[in-house]
N, C-alpha and C positions, 0 to 999 in steps of 0.2 A: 621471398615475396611478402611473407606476413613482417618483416621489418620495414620493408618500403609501403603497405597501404598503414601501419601505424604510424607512419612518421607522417605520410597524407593526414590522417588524422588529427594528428598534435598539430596540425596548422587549421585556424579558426574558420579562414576562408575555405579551405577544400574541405574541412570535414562538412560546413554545412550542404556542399555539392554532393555528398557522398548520401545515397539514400539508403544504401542496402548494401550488404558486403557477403556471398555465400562461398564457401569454401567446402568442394567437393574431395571427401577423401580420397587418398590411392588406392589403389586394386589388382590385386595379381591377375595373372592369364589363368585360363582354363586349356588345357592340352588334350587332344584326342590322334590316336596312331589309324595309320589308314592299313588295312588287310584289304590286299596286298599291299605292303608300300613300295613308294614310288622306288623308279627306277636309282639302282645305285649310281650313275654317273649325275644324276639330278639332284638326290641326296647331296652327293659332294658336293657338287656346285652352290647349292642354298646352303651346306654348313659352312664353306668360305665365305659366305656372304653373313655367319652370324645367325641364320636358322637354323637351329635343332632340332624345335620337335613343331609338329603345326597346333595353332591353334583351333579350337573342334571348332569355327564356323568355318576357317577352313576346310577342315578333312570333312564337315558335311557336304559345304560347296564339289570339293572334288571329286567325292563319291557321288553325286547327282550326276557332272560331270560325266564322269565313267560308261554312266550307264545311259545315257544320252538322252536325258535330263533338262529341258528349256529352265534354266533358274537364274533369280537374281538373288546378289546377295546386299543385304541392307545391313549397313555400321555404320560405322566415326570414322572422321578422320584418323589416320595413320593405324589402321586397324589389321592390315595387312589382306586387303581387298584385291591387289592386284594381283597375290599369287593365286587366288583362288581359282582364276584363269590361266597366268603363266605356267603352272603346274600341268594341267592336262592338256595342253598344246605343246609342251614338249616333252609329256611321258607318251602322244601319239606320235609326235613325229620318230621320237627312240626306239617304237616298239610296234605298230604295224604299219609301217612301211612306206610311202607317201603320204604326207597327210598335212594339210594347209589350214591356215586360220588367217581370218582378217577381222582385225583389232578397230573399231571404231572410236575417237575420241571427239566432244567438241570443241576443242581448241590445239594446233600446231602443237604449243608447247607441249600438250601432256602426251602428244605421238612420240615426241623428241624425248622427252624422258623418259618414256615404256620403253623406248626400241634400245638406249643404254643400260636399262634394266636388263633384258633380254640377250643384249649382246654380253652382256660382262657375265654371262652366266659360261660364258667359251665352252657352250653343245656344238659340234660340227653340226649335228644332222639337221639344227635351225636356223635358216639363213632369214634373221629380221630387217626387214627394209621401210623407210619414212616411204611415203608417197603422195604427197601433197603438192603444193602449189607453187612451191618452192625446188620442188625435183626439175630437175635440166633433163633434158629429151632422153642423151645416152644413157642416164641413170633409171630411167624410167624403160625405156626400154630392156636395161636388163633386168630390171627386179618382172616385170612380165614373164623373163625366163627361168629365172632362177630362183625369185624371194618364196618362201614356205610359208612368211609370217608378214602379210602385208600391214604395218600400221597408217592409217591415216584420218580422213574427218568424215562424217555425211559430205559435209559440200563436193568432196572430192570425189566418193563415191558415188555421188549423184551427177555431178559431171563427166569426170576424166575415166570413169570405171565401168560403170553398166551398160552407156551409149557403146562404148567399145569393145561390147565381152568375149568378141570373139578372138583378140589378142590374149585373153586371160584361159583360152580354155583351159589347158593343161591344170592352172589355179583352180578353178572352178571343177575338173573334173574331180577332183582329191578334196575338195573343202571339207573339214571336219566341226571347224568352229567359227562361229562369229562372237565378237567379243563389243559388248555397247555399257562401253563407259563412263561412269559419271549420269546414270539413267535420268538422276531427281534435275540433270541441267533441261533436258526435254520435255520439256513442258508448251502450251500456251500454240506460239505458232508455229516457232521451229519445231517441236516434239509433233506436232499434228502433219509436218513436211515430212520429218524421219520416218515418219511411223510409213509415211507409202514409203519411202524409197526404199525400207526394211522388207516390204513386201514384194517389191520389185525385184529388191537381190535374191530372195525367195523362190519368183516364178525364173531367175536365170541360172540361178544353181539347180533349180530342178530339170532344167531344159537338158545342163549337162551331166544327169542322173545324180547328183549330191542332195542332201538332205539334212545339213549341218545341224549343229544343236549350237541354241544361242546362252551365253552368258552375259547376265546384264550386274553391272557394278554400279551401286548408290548408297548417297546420305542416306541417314534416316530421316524417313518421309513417313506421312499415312497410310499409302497405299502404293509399296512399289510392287507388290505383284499385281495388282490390277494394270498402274502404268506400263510396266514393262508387259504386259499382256496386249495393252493396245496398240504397243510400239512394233510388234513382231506379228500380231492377230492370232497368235495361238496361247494355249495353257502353258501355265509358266508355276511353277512351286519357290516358294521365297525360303532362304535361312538369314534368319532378321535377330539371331542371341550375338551380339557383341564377345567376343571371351577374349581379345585381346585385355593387357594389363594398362594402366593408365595412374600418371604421379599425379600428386596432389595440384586441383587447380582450384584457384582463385575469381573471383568475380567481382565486380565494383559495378554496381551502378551507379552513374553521377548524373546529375540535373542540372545543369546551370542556372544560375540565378536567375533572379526576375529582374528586369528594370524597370525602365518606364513605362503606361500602357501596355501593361501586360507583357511586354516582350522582355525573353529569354536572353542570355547572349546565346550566338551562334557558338550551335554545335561545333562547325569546322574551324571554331577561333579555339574553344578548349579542347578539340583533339589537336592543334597546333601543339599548344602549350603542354597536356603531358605528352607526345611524342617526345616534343622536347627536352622534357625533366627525363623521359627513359632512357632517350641516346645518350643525355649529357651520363646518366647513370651506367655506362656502357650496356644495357641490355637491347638485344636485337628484337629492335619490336617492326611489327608492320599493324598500317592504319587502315585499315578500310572506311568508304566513302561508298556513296549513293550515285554517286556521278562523276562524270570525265570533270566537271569545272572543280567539284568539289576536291578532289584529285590534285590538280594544280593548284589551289588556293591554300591546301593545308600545307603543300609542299612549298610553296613560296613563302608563307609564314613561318615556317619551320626555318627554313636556309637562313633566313634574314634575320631571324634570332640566336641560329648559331654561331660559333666560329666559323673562320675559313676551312680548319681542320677537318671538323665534323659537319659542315656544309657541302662537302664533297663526297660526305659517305652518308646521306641520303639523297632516293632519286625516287622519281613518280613514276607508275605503272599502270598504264589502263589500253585499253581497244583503244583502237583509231591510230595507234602511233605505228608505225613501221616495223617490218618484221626485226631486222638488225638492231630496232633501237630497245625493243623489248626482249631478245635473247642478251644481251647487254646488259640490263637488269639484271633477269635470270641468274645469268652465271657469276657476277657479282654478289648479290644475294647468296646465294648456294655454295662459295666461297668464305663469307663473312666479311668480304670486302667492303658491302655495305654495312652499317649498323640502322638502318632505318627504310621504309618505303613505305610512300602510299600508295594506295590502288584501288581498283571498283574492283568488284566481284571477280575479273581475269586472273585474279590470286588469291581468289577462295579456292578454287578448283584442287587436286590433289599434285598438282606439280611439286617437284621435290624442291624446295628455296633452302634447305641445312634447318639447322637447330637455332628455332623463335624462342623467345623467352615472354615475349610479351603479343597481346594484338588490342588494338583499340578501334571501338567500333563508331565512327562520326553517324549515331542516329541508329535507332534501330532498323537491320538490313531487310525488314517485310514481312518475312518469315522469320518462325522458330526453328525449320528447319534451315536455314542459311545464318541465323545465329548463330548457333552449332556448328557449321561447318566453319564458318569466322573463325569464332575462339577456338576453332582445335588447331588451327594451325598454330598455334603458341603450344610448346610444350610436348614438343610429337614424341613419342615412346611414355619413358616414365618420369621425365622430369618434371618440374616444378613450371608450372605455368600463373600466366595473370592473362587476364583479361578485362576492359572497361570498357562501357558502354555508356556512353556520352549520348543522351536523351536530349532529341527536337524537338521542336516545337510540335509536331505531329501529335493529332489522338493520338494513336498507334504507340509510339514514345511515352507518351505521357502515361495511359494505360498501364505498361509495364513499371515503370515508377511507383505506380499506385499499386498497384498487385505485385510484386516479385513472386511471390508463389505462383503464378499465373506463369511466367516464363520459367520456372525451373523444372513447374509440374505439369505444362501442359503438353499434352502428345503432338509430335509433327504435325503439320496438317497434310490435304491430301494435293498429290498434282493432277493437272489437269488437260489433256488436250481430247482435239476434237479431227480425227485422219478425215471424216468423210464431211468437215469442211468442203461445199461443194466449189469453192474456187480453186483451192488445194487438191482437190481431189482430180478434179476438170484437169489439170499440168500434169499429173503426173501419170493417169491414163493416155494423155498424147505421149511422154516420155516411153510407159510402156508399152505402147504399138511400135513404136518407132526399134525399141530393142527385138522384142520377137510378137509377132504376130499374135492376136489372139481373140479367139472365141465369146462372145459375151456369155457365155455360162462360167465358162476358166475366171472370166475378170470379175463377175458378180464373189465368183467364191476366194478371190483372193481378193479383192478389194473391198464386197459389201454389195448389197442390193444396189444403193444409193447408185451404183457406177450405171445400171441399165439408162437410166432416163441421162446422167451425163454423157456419157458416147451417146446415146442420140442427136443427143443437140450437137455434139463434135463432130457426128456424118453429115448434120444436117446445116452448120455452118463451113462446109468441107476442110476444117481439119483433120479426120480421118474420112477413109474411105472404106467401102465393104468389097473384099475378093471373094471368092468361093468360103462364102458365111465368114470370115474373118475380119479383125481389125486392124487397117494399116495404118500407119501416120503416112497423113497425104502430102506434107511436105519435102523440099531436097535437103532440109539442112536439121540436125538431130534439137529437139528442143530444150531439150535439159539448160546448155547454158544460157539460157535466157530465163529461167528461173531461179531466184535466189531464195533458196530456201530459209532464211534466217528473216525473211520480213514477210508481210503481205500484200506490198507491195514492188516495184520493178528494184533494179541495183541501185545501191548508194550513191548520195552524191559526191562527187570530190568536193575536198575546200585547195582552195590552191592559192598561194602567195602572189603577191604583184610581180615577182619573179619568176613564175611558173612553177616553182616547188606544189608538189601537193604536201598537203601538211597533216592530212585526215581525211576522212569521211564521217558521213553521215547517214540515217537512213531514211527512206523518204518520209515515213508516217511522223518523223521528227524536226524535217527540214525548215517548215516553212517560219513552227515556230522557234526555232533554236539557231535559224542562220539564215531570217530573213536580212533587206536590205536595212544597215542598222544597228544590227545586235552587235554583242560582244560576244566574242569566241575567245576561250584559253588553251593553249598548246605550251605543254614542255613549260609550264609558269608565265611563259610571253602571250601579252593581250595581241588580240586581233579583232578591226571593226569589219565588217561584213560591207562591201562596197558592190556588191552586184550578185542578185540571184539569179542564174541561166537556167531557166527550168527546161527547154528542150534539150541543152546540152547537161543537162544534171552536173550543173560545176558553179558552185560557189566562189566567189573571189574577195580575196581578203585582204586588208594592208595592219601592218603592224602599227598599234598604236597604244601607249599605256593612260588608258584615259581611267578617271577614279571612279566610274559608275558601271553597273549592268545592268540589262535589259528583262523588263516584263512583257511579254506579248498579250492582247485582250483579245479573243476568241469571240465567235460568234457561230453557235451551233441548235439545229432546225432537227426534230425525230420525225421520222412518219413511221405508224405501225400498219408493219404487212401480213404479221399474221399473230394470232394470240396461241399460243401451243399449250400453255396452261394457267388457270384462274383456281384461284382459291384467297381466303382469307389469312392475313394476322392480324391477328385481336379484332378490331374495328374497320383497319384498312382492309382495301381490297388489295389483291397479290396479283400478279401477270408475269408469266416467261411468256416469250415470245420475240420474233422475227422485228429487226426496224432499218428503216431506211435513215444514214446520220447524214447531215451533209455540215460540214465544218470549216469556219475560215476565218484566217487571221487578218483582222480590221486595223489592227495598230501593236503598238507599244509606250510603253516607257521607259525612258531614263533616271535610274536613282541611283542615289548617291551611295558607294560601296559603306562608309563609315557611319552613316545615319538612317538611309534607307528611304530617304527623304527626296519627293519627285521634282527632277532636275525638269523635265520637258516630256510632252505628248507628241508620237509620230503616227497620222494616218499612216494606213497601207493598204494597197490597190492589190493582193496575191488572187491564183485562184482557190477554188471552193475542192476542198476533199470532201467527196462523197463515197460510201460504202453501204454494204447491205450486214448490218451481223445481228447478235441476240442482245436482249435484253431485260431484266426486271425493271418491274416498276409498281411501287404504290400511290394509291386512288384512296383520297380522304374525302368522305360526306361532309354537307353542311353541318351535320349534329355536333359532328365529334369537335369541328373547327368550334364550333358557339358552345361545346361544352368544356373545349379548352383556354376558349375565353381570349382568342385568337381575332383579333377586331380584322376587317378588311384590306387597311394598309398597312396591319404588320403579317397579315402571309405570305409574300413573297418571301421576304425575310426569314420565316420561319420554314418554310419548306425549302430554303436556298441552306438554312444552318444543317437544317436534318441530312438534304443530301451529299453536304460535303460530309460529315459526320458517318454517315454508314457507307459512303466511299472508303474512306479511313480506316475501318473497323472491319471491311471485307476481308483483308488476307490474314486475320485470323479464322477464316474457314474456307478458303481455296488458296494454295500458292500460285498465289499475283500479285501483283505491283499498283500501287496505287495509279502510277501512269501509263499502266497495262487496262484501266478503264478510264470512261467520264461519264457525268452527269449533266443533266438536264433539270430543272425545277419550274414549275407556275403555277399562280394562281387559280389559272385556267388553260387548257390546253383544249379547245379544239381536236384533235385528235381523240383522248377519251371521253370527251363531255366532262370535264371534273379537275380539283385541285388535284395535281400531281408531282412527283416525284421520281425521275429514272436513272436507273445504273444501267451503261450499257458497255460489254466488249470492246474494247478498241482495234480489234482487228477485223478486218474483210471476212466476210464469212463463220468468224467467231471462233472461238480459240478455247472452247468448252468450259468458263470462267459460268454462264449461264445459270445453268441446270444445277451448280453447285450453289450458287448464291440461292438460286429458289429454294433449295434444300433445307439451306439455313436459314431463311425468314424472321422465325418467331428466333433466336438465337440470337441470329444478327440483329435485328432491332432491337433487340434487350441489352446486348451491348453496346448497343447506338448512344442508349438511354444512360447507361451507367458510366458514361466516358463522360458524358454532358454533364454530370449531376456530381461527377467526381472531379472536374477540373475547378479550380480555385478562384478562376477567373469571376468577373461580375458580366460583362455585357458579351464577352467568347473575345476567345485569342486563338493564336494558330496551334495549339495545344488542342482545340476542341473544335470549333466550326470552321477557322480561317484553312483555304487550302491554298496551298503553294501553287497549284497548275490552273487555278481559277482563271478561266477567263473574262471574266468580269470585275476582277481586282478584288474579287470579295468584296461585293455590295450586292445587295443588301445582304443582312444576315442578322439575324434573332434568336439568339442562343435561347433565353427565356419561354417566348416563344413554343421554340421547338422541344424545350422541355416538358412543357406543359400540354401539347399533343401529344409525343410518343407516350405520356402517364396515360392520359386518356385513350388512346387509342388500344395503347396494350392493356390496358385493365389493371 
């Protein structure tokens, strides 16, 4: 690898792309033996597999384990996470006597790769069984009788499993372990769904006298034992020392040039082009992307510059695609039959894909902590890895450009969710009436205070009912599958072909602007225009067409605040967490041209209005500060429009979220506060605990509001600094100067 970034280098054009180059040395393991050790048929089995001796975050993990222990363990990728758990669900099932586990993961894929982990271990006494969505009746039926080691998702468990636990007794009577995989992916809205339905399995294993110990697996994060505490509601002890071994890896930041008006080329054009250079180089690299289009764009770029040879040994990989067309991938990948893949984040996860040599990042992934898991997938064990990161036009992007010590030094951030979300919470107290009866003292203590005053309102809207002091679910049909836990609002929409194929989905809080009537949608590299939105029947309909432009949608969004939960200051401004009511609609779009970016046509649009209740910060700028920042009348829209794109930007360097995990609101005046202002608000119903952490950070996040603005090269802001990509207002106004010259003032 260090001969392939110097030969980068000896070329004029890339070296000037290249900003920063760090090279992490290799490292042996750290070994620790467990008293007693593990069972000798288990030994065998893990030394055929090329385990010897464990590594100590192991044998801490399984001594916690042992003693039944609620713990998570926090590493790297390829750090040997999984045995921490496979270990002591089958040195129980070997040695007293029935004894069950169910393995939770959140994606298909990594249940399918656990359970041939599992199996190829050839223990009789562990019969591992898939059980997801994809299990056919009779298969399902027997793992009910016979599987020891159930693996499958939340969804599944929250539909096909709890509602019907009384097929599962015999499981349930013997449960030893639960196993929640991949902790740092729970987060936001799904992590705030799991977190009840964890609590649910809870009161139905206790129903049938079990009292499992949970095992939670994750990246490194801020704070996964807090997380994994909220996820399960009880005390949880972390082992967070890495002591796996790890080969020499490589790092490249690169920047794309500047052209005209400040713009960048696209990231997704030069993760194109080194994919490229790496396949043609035979190294198995995989590209990660921010999104399903971006996914397809780099993959069509790529195909269409290679041969036919090696045009057939790269393929795209993201959600939305079907389940056959992504185990397809997979096992191609895992094979080396591919040498190349894109993907969104669905192959960040720890699925087994074989031995990467390379990963390249189109844009930085939000998080430090999803950087990390990124480039570990290149280089798993101790070989030699590279990894590049191909820098957007994002602050965010740009930041790390500007600092590299800031991404190499700076600690995970933390996750975040929020269980007693009272919309989320509201579902999943009807789910658990509907399994077993129950007490409002039982529900306060498994759920939280917050549940008293929701069952009220759910007797008092007659969704449950009260029996002798109890809580029922007052309906005939179980409610679980009518909640999808992965959004905050109803199930996804279909996209479906003029031939009726479905080709994808969508989810709704994304629907209106990403497959209104109009847009362009990309599947598998083939364009598709969006010719009909069926909102009662949630199904989008679409015809194939390769036209040369995509779609901006311009928003139009209204706050009311419902309650102020906390005020205080930074610097000058004034500060507010608190409760808002958003209501948000998509008014139009435009048509621009893919090669210049350049506005083909405006399209009104008649959609309706999403409205939601969640949280929000926001700061309130006095007259002073504006006249002592020398901020005239008709430049503060402008400038409070720069700022709030700007500390949008800047947020998931102190919560993991997603810049399109929130939005903002700016004016010169708002009504609502009396005052010029500023809001970041949660984008999901109910709130997704992104909040209370932003307030946290205030005086932080605003100083690196300031230092992103002050540090970008730009003269009047580029999308490096105030432009935002999800802007509904096309980015206008916007006063990068400006809003320089308040946050100085204001911050002191």
């Amino acid at each position: 690898m260090e001969n392939l970034i110097a030969a980068w280098r000896s070329d004029p054009e890339i070296d000037e792309r290249i900003v920063h180059v760090e090279t992490v040395p290799a490292h042996g393991a750290i070994f620790e033996d467990l008293d007693p050790p593990l069972p000798d048929e288990l030994t065998a089995a893990l030394e055929a597999r090329g385990i010897g001796r464990l590594y100590r975050h192991q044998a801490q993990a399984i001594r916690r384990a042992r003693a039944g222990t609620h713990t998570v363990v926090a590493a790297g990728t390829a750090s040997g996470k999984s045995l921490c758990y496979q270990a002591p669900i089958v040195e129980a099932a070997l040695t007293h006597g029935p004894a069950t586990a169910l393995l939770l993961f959140p994606t298909k894929a990594l249940a399918r790769d656990q359970f041939r982990a599992l199996h190829t271990l050839g223990i009789a006494d562990i019969t591992p069984v898939v059980y997801d969505g994809d299990t056919d009746r009779d298969s399902r039926v027997w793992a009910r009788r016979h599987a020891t080691a159930v693996l499958t998702n939340p969804d599944m468990l929250h539909i096909g499993i709890l509602p019907t636990h009384g097929k599962w007794a015999p499981f349930f009577r013997h449960l030893r372990f639960v196993v929640v995989d991949e902790v740092h992916t729970l987060r936001g809205i799904f992590g705030s769904h799991v977190g009840n339905v964890l609590r649910r399995l809870r009161r139905v294993a206790r129903f049938y006298g079990a009292d499992p110990t949970f095992i939670g697996s994750s990246a490194t994060i801020g704070n996964p034992g807090d997380l994994m505490a909220e996820l399960i509601g009880l005390p949880v002890e972390v082992v967070d020392q890495d002591t796996s071994p790890s080969g020499t890896r490589h790092y490249v930041l690169w920047n794309p040039e500047v052209g005209e008006n400040d713009i960048r080329r696209s990231a997704l054009a030069e993760t194109a082009d080194v994919l490229v250079d790496l396949v043609q180089r035979g190294e198995h690299t995989i590209a990660f992307t921010r999104s399903r289009k971006g996914v397809e764009l780099v993959y069509r770029w790529a195909r269409d510059r290679l041969g036919p040879d090696l045009a057939s040994r790269i393929a795209p990989y993201r959600a939305g695609y079907l389940p056959e067309e992504r185990r397809k991938v997979e096992q191609a990948l895992f094979s080396g039959e591919l040498l190349g893949v894109t993907a969104t984040n669905a192959l960040e996860l720890g699925i087994d894909v074989g031995g990467l040599d390379a990963a390249v990042l189109a844009t930085f992934p939000g998080t430090v902590a999803s950087f990390r898991q990124q480039t570990g997938r290149a280089g798993r064990s101790t070989d030699e890895s590279l990894s590049v990161l191909i820098a957007g036009q994002d602050a965010l992007d740009q930041w790390f450009m500007h600092h590299p010590e800031d991404l190499f030094g700076r600690p995970s951030e933390a996750a975040v969710i929020n269980p007693t979300n009272p919309i989320v919470l509201a579902a999943h107290i009807g789910c658990a009436a509907y399994e077993i009866p129950m007490e409002t003292n039982e529900a306060m203590a498994t759920f939280g205070p917050a549940v008293e005053e929701i069952a009220a309102d759910l007797v008092g809207d007659g969704t449950l009912r009260v029996r002798n002091g109890r809580l029922l679910w007052a309906g005939r049909e179980a409610p679980a599958p009518g909640i999808d836990i992965r959004t905050a609002g109803g199930p996804p929409y279909s996209i479906v072909a003029m031939d009726g194929t479905v080709i994808g989905t969508v989810d709704e809080p994304r629907v209106f602007s990403q497959c209104h009537p109009g847009a362009v949608y990309l599947h598998q590299g083939d364009s598709y225009v969006v010719e009909d939105l069926d909102v009662a029947g949630r199904v989008a309909r679409v015809r194939a067409d390769e036209v040369g432009y995509y779609t901006q949608p311009q928003e139009e969004t209204d706050i009311a605040v419902v309650e102020t939960i906390q005020a205080g200051t930074v610097g000058r401004f004034g500060h507010r967490l608190g409760t808002v009511e958003v209501e948000n609609r998509v008014v139009g779009f435009k048509r621009k041209r893919v090669s210049d970016r350049s506005v083909l046509a405006y399209e009104p649009l008649d959609l309706p209005a999403r409205r939601f209740t969640t949280q929000a910060v926001w700061f309130l700028v006095d007259e002073e500060t504006i006249r002592d920042a020398r901020v005239e009348p008709a430049d503060l829209p402008g400038t409070l429009h720069a700022a709030e794109h700007t500390s949008i930007a800047m947020l998931p360097l102190f919560a993991i979220c997603d810049r399109w995990d929130i939005g903002g609101l700016s004016a010169a005046w708002y009504q609502e506060v009396n005052s010029p202002v500023w809001f970041i608000y949660d984008g999901y119903p109910g709130g997704a605990g992104i909040g209370p952490l932003a307030y946290q950070a205030g005086t932080r996040h605003l100083r690196a509001t300031l230092e992103a603005l002050r540090t970008c090269p730009c003269e009047t802001g580029c999308p490096s600094c105030v432009q935002s990509p999800k802007c509904g207002n096309f980015n206008e106004p916007l006063d990068k100067e400006g809003a320089i010259r308040l946050l100085e003032v204001g911050l002191g």
